[in-house]
Structure formats: structure tokens, C-alpha cells
C-alpha positions as CSV (number, residue, x, y, z in Angstrom):
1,X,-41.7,44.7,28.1
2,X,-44.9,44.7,26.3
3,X,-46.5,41.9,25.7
4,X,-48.1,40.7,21.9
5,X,-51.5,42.0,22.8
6,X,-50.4,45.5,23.5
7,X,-49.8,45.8,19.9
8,X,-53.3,45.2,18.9
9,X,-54.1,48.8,18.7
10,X,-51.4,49.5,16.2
11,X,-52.0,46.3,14.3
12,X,-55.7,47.2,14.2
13,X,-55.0,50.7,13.1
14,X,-53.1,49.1,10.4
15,X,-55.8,46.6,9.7
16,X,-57.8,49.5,9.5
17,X,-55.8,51.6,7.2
18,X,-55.5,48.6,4.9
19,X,-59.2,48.1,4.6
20,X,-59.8,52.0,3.2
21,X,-57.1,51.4,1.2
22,X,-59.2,48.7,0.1
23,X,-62.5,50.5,-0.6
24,X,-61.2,53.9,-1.8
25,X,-58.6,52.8,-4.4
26,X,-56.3,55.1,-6.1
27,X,-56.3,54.8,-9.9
28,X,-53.1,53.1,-10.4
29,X,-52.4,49.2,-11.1
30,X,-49.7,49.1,-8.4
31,X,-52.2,50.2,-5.7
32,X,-54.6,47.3,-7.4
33,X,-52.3,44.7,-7.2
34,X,-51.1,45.7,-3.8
35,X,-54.8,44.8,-3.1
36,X,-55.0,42.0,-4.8
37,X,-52.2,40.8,-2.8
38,X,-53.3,41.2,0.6
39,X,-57.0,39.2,-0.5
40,X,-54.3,36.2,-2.1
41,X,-52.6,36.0,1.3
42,X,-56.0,34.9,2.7
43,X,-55.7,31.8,0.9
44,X,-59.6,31.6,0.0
45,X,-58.0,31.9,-3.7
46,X,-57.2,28.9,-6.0
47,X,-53.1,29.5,-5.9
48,X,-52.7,25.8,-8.2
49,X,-49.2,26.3,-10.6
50,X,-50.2,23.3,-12.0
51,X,-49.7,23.9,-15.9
52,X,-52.9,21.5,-16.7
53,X,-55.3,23.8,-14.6
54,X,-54.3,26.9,-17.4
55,X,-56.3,24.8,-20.1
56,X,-58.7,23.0,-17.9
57,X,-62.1,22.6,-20.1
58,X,-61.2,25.0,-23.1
59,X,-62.3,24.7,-26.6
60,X,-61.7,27.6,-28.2
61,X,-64.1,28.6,-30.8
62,X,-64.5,31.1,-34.2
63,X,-67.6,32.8,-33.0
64,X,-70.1,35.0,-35.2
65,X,-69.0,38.5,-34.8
66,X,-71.3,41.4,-35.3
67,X,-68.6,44.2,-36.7
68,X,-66.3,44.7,-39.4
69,X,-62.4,45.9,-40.0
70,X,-63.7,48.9,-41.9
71,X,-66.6,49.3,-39.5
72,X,-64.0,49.9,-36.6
73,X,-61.6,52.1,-38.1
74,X,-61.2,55.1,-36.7
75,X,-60.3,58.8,-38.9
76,X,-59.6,61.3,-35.9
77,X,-59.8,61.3,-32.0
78,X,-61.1,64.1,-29.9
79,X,-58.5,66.7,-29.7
80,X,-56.1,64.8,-31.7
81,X,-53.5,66.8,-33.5
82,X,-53.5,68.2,-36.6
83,X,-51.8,66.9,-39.6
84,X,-51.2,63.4,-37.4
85,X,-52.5,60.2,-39.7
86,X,-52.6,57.0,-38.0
87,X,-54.2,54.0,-38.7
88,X,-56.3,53.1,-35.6
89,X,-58.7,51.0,-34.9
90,X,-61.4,50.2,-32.0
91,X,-64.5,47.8,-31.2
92,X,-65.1,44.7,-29.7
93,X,-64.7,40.5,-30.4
94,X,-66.9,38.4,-28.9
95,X,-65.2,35.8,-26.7
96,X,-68.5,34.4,-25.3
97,X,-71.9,33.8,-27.1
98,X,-73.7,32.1,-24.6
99,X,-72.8,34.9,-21.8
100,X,-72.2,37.9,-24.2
101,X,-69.3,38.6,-22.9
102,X,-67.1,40.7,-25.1
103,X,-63.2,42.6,-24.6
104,X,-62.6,46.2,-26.4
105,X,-59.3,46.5,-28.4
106,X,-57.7,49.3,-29.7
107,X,-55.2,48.4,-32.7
108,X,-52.5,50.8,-33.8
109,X,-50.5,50.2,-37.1
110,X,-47.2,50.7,-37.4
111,X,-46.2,53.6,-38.8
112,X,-44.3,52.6,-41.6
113,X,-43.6,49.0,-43.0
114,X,-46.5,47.5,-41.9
115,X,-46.9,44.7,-43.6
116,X,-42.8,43.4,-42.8
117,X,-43.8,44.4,-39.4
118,X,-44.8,42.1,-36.3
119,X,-47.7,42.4,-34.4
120,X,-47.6,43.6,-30.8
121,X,-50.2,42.9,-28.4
122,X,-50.4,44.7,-25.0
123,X,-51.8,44.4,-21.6
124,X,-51.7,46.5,-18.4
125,X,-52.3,44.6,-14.6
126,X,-54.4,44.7,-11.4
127,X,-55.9,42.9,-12.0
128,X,-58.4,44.8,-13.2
129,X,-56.4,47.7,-14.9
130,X,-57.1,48.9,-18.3
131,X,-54.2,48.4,-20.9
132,X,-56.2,51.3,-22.9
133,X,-55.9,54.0,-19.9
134,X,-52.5,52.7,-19.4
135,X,-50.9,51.5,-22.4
136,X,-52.0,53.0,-24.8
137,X,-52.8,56.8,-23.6
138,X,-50.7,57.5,-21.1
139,X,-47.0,54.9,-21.3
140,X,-46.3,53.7,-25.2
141,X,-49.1,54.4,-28.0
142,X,-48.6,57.1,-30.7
143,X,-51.3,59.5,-28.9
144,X,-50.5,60.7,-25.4
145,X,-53.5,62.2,-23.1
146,X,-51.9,65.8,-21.9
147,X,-55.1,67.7,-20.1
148,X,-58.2,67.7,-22.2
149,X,-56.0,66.9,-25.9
150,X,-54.0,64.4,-27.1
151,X,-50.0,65.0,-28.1
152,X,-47.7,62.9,-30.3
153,X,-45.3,60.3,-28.2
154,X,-41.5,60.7,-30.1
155,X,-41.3,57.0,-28.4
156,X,-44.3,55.4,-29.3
157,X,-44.1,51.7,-29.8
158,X,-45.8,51.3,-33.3
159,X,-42.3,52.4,-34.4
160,X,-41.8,49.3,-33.7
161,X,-44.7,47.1,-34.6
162,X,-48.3,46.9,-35.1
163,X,-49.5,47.4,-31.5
164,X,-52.7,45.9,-30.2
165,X,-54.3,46.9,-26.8
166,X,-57.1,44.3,-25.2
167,X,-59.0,45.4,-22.1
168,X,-58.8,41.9,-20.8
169,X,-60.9,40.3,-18.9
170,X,-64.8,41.6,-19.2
171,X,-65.7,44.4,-17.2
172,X,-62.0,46.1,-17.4
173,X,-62.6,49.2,-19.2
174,X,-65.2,49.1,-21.8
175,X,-65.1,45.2,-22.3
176,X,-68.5,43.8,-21.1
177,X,-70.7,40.4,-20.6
178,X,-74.6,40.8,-20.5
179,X,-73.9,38.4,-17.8
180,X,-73.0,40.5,-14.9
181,X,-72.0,37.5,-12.5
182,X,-68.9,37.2,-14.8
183,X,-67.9,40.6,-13.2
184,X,-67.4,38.2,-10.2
185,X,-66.5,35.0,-10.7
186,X,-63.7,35.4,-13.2
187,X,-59.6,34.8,-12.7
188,X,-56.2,33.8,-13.9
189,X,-57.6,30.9,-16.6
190,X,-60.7,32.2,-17.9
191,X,-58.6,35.1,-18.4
192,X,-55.7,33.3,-20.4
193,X,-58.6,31.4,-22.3
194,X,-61.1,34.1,-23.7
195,X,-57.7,36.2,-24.3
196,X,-56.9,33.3,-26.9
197,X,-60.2,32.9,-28.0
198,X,-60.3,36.8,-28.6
199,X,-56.8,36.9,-30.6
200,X,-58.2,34.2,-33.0
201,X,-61.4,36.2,-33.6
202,X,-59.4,39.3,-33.7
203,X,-57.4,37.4,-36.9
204,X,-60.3,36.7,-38.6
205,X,-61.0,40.5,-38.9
206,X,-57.6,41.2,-40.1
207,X,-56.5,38.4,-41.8
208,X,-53.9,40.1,-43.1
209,X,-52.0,39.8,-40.0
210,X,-52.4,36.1,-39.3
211,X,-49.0,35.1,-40.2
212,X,-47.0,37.6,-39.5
213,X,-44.4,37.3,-35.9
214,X,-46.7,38.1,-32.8
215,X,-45.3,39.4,-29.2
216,X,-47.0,39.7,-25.6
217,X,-45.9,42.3,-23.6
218,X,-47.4,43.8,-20.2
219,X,-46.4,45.1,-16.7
220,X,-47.1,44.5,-13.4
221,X,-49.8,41.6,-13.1
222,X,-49.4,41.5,-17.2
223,X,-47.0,39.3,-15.3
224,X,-49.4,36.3,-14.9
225,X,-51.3,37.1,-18.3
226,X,-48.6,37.3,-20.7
227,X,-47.0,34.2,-20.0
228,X,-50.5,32.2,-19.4
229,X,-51.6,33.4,-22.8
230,X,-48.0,32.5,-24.3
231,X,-48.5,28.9,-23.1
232,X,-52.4,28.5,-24.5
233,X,-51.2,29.9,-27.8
234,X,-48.0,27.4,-27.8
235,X,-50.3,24.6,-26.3
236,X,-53.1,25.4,-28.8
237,X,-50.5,25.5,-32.1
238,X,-49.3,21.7,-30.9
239,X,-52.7,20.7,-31.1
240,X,-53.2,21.5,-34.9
241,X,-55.7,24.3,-35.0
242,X,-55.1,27.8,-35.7
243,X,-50.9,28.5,-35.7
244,X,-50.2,32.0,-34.3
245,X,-46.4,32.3,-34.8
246,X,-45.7,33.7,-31.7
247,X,-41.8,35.0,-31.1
248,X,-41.3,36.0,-27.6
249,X,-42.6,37.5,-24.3
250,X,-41.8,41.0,-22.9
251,X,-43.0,41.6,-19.4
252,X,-42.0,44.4,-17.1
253,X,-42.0,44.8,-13.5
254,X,-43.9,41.2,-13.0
255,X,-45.2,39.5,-10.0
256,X,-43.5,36.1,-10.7
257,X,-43.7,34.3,-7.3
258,X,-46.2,34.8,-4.6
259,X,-42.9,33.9,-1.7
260,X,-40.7,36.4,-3.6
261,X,-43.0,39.0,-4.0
262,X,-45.1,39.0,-0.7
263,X,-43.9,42.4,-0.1
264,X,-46.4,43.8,-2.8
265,X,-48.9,42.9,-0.4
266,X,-47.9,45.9,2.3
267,X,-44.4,47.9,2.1
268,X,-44.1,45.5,5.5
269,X,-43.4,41.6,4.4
270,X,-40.5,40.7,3.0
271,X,-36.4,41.0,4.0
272,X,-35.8,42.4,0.3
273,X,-38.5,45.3,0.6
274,X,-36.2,46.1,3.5
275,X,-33.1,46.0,2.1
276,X,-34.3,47.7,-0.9
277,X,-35.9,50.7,1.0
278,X,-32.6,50.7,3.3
279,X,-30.6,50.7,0.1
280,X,-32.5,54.0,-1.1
281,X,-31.7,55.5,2.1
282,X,-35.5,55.4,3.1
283,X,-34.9,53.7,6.4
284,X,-32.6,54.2,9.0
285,X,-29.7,52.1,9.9
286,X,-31.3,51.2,13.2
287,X,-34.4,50.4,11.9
288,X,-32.4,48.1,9.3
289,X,-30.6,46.1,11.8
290,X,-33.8,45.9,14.1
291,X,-35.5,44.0,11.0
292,X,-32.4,41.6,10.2
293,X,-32.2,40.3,14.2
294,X,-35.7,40.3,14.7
295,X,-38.1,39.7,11.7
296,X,-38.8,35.5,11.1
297,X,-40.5,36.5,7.2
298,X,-41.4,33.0,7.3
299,X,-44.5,33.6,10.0
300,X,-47.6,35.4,9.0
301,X,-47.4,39.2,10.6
302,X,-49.3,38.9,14.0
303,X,-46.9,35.5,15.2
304,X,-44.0,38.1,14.5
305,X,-41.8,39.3,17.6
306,X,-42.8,42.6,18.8
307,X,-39.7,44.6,17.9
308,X,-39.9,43.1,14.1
309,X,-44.2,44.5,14.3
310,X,-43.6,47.7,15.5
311,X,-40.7,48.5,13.1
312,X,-42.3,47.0,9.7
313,X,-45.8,48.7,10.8
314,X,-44.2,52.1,11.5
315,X,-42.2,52.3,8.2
316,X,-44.7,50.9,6.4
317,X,-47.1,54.2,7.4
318,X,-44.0,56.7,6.7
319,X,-43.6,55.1,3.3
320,X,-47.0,55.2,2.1
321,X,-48.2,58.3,4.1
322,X,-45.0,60.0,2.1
323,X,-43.5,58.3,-0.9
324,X,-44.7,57.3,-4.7
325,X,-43.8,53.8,-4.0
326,X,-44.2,53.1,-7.6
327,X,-41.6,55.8,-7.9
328,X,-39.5,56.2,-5.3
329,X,-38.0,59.6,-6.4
330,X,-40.7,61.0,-8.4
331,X,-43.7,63.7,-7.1
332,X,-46.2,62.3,-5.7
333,X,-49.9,63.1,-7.5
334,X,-52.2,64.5,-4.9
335,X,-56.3,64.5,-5.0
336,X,-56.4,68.6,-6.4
337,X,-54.4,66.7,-9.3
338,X,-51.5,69.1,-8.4
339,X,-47.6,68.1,-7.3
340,X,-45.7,69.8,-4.9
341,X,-42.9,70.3,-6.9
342,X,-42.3,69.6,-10.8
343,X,-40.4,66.4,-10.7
344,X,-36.7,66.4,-12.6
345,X,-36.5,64.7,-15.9
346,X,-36.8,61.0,-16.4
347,X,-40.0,60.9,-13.6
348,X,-43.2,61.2,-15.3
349,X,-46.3,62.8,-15.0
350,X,-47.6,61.3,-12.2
351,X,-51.0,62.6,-12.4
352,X,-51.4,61.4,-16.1
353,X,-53.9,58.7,-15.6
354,X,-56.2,61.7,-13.9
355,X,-56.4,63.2,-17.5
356,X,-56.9,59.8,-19.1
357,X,-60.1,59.0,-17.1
358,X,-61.3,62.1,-17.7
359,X,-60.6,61.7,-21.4
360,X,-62.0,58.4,-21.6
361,X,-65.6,58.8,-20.1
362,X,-66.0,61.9,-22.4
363,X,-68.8,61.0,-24.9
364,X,-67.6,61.9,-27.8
365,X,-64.6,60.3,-26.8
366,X,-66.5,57.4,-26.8
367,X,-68.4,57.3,-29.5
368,X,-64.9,57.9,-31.5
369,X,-63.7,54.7,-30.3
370,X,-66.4,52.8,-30.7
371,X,-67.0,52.0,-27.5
372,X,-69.5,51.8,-25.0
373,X,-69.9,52.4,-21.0
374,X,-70.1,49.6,-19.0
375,X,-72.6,49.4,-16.3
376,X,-72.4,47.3,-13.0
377,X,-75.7,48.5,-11.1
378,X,-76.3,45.7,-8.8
379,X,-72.3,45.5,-7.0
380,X,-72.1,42.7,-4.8
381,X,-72.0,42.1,-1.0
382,X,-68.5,43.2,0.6
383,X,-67.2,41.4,3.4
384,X,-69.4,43.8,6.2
385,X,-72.3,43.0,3.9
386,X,-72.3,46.1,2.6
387,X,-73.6,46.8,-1.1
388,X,-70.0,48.0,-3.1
389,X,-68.1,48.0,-6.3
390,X,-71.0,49.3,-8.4
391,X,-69.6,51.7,-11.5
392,X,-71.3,53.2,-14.5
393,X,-68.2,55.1,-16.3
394,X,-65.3,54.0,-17.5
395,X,-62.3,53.9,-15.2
396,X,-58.8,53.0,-15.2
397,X,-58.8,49.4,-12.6
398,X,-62.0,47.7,-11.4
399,X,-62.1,46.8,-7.9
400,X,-65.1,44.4,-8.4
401,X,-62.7,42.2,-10.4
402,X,-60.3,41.8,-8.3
403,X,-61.7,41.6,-4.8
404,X,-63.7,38.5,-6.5
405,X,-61.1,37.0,-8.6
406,X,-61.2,33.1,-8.8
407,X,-57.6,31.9,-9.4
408,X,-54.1,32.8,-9.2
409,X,-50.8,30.4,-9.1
410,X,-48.6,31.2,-6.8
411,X,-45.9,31.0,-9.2
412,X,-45.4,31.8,-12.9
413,X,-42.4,29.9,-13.2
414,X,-43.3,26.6,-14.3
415,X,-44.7,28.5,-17.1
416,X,-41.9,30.4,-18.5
417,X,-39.8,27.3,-17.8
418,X,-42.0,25.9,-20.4
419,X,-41.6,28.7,-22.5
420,X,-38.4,28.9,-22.1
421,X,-37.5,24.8,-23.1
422,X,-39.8,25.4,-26.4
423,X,-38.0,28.3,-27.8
424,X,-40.1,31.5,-26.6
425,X,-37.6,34.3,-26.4
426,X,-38.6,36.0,-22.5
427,X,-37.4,39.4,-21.7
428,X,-38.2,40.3,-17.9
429,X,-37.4,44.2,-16.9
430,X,-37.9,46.3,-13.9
431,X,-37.5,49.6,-13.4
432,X,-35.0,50.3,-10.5
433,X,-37.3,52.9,-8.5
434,X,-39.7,50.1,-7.9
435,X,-40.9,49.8,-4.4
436,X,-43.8,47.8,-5.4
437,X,-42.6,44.6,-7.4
438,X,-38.5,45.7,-6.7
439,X,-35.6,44.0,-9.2
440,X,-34.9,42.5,-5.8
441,X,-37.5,40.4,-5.3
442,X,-37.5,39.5,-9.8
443,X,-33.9,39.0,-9.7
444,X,-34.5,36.3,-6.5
445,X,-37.4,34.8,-8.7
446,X,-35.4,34.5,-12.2
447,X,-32.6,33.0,-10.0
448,X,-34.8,30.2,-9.2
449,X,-35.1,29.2,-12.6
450,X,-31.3,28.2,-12.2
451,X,-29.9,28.8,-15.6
452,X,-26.8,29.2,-16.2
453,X,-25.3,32.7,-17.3
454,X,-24.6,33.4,-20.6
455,X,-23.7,36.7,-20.3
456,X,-22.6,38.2,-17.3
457,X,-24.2,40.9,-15.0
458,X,-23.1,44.2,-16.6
459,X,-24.5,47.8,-17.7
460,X,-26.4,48.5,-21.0
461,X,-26.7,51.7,-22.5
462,X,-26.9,54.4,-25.8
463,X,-24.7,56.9,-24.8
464,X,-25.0,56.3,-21.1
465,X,-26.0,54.0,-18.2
466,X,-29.6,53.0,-18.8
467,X,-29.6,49.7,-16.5
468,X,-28.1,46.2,-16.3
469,X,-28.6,43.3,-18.1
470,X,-27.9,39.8,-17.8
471,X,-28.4,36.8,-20.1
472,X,-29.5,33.4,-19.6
473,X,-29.5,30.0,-21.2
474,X,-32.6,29.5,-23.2
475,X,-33.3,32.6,-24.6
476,X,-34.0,34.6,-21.3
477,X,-32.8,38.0,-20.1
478,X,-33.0,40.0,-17.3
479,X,-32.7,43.8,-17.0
480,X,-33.2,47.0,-15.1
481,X,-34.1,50.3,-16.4
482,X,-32.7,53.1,-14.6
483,X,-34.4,55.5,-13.2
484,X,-37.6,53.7,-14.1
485,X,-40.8,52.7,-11.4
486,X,-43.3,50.7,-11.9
487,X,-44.7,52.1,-15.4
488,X,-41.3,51.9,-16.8
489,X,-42.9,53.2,-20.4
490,X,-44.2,56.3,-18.6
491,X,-40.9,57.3,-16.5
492,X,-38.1,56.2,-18.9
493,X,-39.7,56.3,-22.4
494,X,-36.7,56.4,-24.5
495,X,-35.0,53.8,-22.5
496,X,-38.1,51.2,-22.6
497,X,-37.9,51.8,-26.7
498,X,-34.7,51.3,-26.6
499,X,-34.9,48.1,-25.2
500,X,-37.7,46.9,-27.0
501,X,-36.4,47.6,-29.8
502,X,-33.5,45.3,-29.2
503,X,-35.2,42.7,-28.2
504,X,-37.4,42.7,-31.2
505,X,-34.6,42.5,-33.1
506,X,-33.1,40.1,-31.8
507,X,-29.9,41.3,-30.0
508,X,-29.1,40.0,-26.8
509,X,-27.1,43.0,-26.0
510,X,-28.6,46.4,-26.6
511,X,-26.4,48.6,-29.2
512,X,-25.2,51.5,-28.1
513,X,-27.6,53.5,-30.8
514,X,-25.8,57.3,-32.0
515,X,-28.1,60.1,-32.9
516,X,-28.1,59.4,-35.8
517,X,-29.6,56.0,-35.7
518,X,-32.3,57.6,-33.7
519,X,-33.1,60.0,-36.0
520,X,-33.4,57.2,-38.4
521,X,-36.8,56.4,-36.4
522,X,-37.7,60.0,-36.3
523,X,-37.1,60.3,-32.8
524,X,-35.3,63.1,-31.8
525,X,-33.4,62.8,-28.3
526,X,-34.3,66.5,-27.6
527,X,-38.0,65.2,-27.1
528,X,-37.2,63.3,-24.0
529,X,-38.3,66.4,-21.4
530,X,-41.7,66.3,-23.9
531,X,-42.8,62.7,-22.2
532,X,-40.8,62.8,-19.0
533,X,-41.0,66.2,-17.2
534,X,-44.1,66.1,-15.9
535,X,-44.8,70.2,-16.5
536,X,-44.6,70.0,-20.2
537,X,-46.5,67.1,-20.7
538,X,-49.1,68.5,-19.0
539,X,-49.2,71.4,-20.9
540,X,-48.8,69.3,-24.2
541,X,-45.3,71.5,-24.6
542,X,-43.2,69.6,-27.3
543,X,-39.7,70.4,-28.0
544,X,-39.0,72.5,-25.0
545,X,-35.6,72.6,-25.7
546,X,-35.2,73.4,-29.1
């Protein structure tokens, strides 16, 4: 028998692996908040759930701003289609004099009844991750980025509501601070507080909008913003100031609890990863029963018995050496920006954020938006003393941000427990081809809320099975989106609109929608293979089938 030491060549080569994961990032919010994970686990991170820390020293102030509602509107994008009229909008609100520090928004009016309509406001993970790259161009805004042009989404989400993308915290996208220490000493509260601080500016420039129903929504580590900023708003209202009539929360594919969720941090940590990836048929049965009699998840890795190492580190390489873990049966996007196969409807493009940063460090792209490139010359020592983490274009997740980040409770639940007892309608969804943040480990994570059911588990669907769904006490729901990863937008379009949509209108149940009631939206169902087979997208193809 071996003893622990003789696996310190595969632990190393894993330690290694994990470190030029590290320092070579893929562009995509799950790898970042895999990342961001592993440096948590460290514990060299302020993990406090303590409400009172969320707040700590914030007075939120009406600052001067330098630009103007007409100044930032915006006639035509780059390769925008023809004949297409929206009303878009881009610049920046300062949320800092002192530092300069300012966050980029992109604001997209609904497309019809704008004034009765609410006001949607958007943000993508990491953290780090740009909810412009992400949310806007490639999973729910009206334009779509297919190669070098942009094409019309059937599903976008200002069908819905007015729709308002921040680049949250500075240095995510084109959001800045003429401070560049901010770039490293930032985190979970300044976050929540300069996103607050940002909405009331934002308000002041479109006034029109400052009492109409507002809604957060976000993926993946939108998890931890969403919710924070729900509570400043709801804290801020009680205290007399500005009201912002906020509704409800809509987050998808959250990290909610650091104990749930530790399998984000490697595909190798948790008893649910397991059982989700031996569920999918991804690992064998022996392996499966190797991890149930041998794996204590309780101890860090190394105190671990040897059988439970060797079988977690091995699967953890086949897994991430071969599968989209974000997408368990999608194509995988490979560096020639190429997939092996064209992956079957309902997948995605997986190499659509490729042609959004491309798109968005073009110059007249731009200077269309109103934006500016962000510049980090100095970087900042890495852990080998190394100078890294400089950048100079735009891109789609700083690493800068969160290899520094300051703060991060280990759980959100306190929060939407507080949410929850003052009337904030929460809707948490996860796509069911999810390695990453699994329903597994969200369902264990909403169960420690312990509400009771209102509504039984059961399926939810227009015209067919489209997830599950179950209801809480206190205005909470939980559902799956089928055939969905971690970007459920991006891989089930339709089926994220759909449920939206109900939630915004306040059914607990989605109705099965006909057709016709589709068509009522001006979507046409025939559009689906537009958004979701990777090949037409690509080629900007609309209405293959028809």
C-alpha cells in the first residue's frame, strides 16, 4: 500500500495544473469563478455573512456627473442591421469623486410600452466578468455579436422591460478609477455600495424612470451582487432617502453557500459534484462507489484517504481535459475558435464570447458606445513575485480583480432571508447541464432556508418539459431549465424568456404559452435554431427553417 506521500507527485501535478489555469484564463465567468474559488478556500479572504458588514461606512451620495441622457444616446452600432431602431444608450456615472472611479452602462429600452414597463438591471459574475460581453451581446440584449456583425435576438429581454447592463465593479470592462490601486483592493461591499450609488446617479439622468418597478437579475457570482445590492437598496429606502421601488430578484445558476458549492472550486470537492457527474453517466460506477466509502468531504484535499485522492484527482483531469463543464453536452470551443462537431439544438455557440471580444476592442466599436479602453500598466506582484495581470483592451473577465478581491461571505443566505421576510419576490434557476454551480448543490442551499413548500416539486413547460419548479413560502421559487449550462440565456433562450417573463408577471407557475401567444411578442418559435445552433449563429443565419 502506498503511503500519503507517494501521492505528492500527482497532487503537485494537480497543484500545478491549477496554477496555469490560474494565469492563462479562458474567457468565460465559470472558469473565473472557479478561480476565485480555489483563492476563497485559502481563507486570506474576509468570508463575514454578517448583514451589518454589507453597509459598513456607506453614505451614498448624488455626485456631479460630466455627461448627459442625450449625450449618451446611441443612433447605430457597427455592423448593426438594417432597418433595426432601438433605443440604446452608453457612457459612464461616476460612483467616486475623490478616486474617479467610474462603471460603464449600457441601457436598452423596451421595445414597446416603455413607459408601463419596468426597469431591468443586469449583471454577469467572476468576479470580474463583464455583463456587456455577456449579457448584453452574446445571452439576452436585442443585438447578438455573430462574427464581425451584430444579428437580432427573437428572445431578447427588452420584450420584457427596459434592460440596463453595469460593468460592475471598476476595471470590469470599460469601467475605470484614475486610482489604479482600486483595481486591487476592491470586493463584495464596495461592490454592493458604488452599484447603489451608481443606480441613483443613473436616475438622475433618466428621471423618467425613477418610479417605475425595478428588478436585479445576474448569473453565476451575479449571485452575491444581486442580492447584496437588493438589500442596500431595501436598507437605503428604510432610511428615508431616495425610494427605488424595487420588486424582485432573478438570479441564475448562483453561488449561494461557500459549504454547498465548494465543488466550483475543482470538479474534485464535494459528494454532489459526484453524484451529479455519476448521474450524467460521466463517471463510472466504480469510481462512484470508491468516492461514497472513501471520500471524508469534511477534510481539506491532502488529509483525504488515498483511494478518495487518486479517484477525485483522476476525474477531475478527464473532466476538464474533455468536457464543457459549463455545458455538459454541448461542443467544446477550442483555441482555432473552431468546434469539432456542430453541437445539436438547445447548446449554444460556445465560441460566442471569442466574437464579442473581438467586437468590443474594435475602435469604432468603441467610440459608438461611448466608451473608453481601460489601461492597467503597472499589474501587481503575483504570488512568485512575478509582475502579472496588466491589460490594455477590453476583455470579457479581469483576473486582476479577482485574484485581489477583498471580501466575500461565505453565505448569501442571511441575505435573501432578509429579502425574503420584507416582501422581495426571489426567483433562483439553474440550468441542468451545470457542472460548475449544479441544481444539486442550489437545491441543498435553498433547502437550508427551510421554508415550507407551497407548491410541490413538479415540471413547467409551453408545449413541453422545460424544467421543474418548486415554490416556497415567502415569495421564493426554485427552478431548473432543461437543457440549460451555466449561461442559461445563451443555451436555452426561449426557455429563460419564458421564465422571466412569468416571473415578471407575477405567476408562480409558468403558463403553458400557445403560438399564438408568442407571436403576440413577435417571437416566432421557428427562430429558436437562429440563437441555439451554434452554426447559424455564427454565420448570422436567421430563420433557417422557414
Amino acid at each position: 500500500m502506498r503511503t500519503p506521500g507517494s501521492l505528492l507527485p500527482l497532487l503537485l501535478y494537480v497543484s500545478l495544473l491549477s496554477c496555469c489555469f490560474m494565469s492563462s484564463i479562458a474567457a468565460r465567468q465559470g472558469d473565473a469563478l472557479r478561480v476565485f474559488m480555489k483563492i476563497k478556500a485559502t481563507g486570506d479572504m474576509d468570508t463575514s455573512d454578517d448583514l451589518n458588514t454589507v453597509l459598513r461606512d456607506f453614505k451614498p451620495e448624488l455626485i456631479p456627473q460630466q455627461g448627459s441622457k442625450e449625450g449618451d444616446k446611441i443612433s447605430n452600432l457597427p455592423g448593426q442591421p438594417p432597418n433595426v431602431n432601438i433605443g440604446q444608450y452608453g457612457g459612464y456615472i461616476a460612483v467616486n469623486e475623490t478616486a474617479g472611479r467610474a462603471l460603464y452602462y449600457y441601457f436598452v429600452e423596451a421595445n414597446s410600452n416603455r413607459d408601463s414597463m419596468p426597469v431591468i438591471i443586469w449583471f454577469n459574475g467572476g468576479p470580474g466578468c463583464s455583463s456587456l460581453g455577456y449579457g448584453a451581446f452574446e445571452e439576452l440584449g436585442p443585438l447578438l455579436v455573430s462574427k464581425d456583425k451584430l444579428i437580432e435576438n427573437p428572445y431578447s429581454w427588452n420584450k420584457l422591460g427596459n434592460i440596463l447592463f453595469l460593468e460592475s465593479p471598476a476595471g470590469v470592462g470599460y469601467s475605470y478609477s484614475n486610482m489604479t490601486s482600486d483595481y486591487t483592493s476592491t470586493g463584495d461591499r464596495r461592490t454592493a455600495q458604488e452599484a447603489y450609488t451608481f443606480l441613483i446617479n443613473w436616475l438622475e439622468r433618466f428621471p423618467e424612470y425613477k418610479n417605475k418597478e425595478f428588478y436585479l437579475a445576474g448569473e453565476s457570482y451575479a449571485g452575491h451582487y444581486v442580492p447584496q445590492l437588493a438589500y442596500t437598496i431595501l436598507q437605503q429606502n428604510n432610511k428615508g432617502g431616495i425610494s427605488i421601488n424595487l420588486k424582485g430578484i432573478f438570479i441564475g445558476n448562483p453561488g449561494l453557500y461557500d459549504i454547498d458549492d465548494r465543488g466550483i472550486e475543482s470538479m474534485d470537492d464535494t459528494l454532489g459534484h459526484f453524484e451529479y457527474l455519476w448521474r450524467h453517466n460521466l463517471i463510472s460506477d466504480e469510481d462512484w462507489n470508491t468516492v461514497q466509502t472513501s471520500c471524508d468531504f469534511t477534510l481539506p484535499g491532502q488529509n483525504r484517504s488515498e483511494a478518495c485522492q487518486v479517484v477525485t484527482v483522476l476525474n477531475y483531469l478527464r473532466t476538464d481535459e474533455n468536457l464543457d463543464v459549463y455545458n455538459i453536452y454541448g461542443p467544446k470551443c477550442y483555441q482555432d475558435n473552431t468546434t469539432v462537431t456542430s453541437g445539436p439544438v438547445g447548446t449554444g455557440d460556445p465560441c460566442a464570447h471569442n466574437d464579442v471580444i473581438a467586437y468590443l476592442n474594435r475602435p469604432e466599436v468603441v467610440e459608438a458606445l461611448h466608451a473608453k479602453i481601460t489601461r492597467f500598466d503597472e499589474g501587481y506582484p503575483s504570488r512568485d513575485g512575478t509582475i502579472v495581470g496588466k491589460f490594455d483592451k477590453w476583455e470579457d473577465c479581469r483576473l486582476v480583480l479577482l485574484e485581489t478581491w477583498q471580501d466575500s461571505p461565505s453565505s448569501i443566505l442571511p441575505i435573501l432571508k432578509y429579502l425574503i421576510a420584507h416582501q422581495t419576490r426571489v426567483l433562483v434557476f439553474n440550468g441542468d447541464l451545470d457542472a460548475v454551480v449544479p441544481y444539486t448543490a442550489t437545491r441543498e442551499s435553498i433547502k437550508r432556508l427551510d421554508l415550507a413548500e407551497r407548491k410541490k416539486w413538479h415540471l413547467w413547460g409551453n408545449q413541453e418539459i422545460s424544467g421543474s419548479l418548486v415554490v416556497y413560502e415567502g415569495n421564493l421559487t426554485l427552478a431548473t431549465v432543461r437543457g440549460a449550462g451555466h449561461e442559461v440565456p445563451l443555451s436555452q433562450p426561449r426557455r429563460a424568456f419564458e421564465l422571466l417573463q412569468s416571473f415578471l408577471e407575477g405567476n408562480r407557475l409558468p403558463i403553458a404559452k400557445t403560438k399564438e401567444d408568442l407571436s403576440d411578442l413577435g417571437i416566432n418559435q421557428n427562430e429558436d435554431d437562429l440563437l441555439t445552433d451554434p452554426d447559424n449563429r455564427r454565420k448570422g443565419i436567421k430563420n433557417p427553417k422557414g
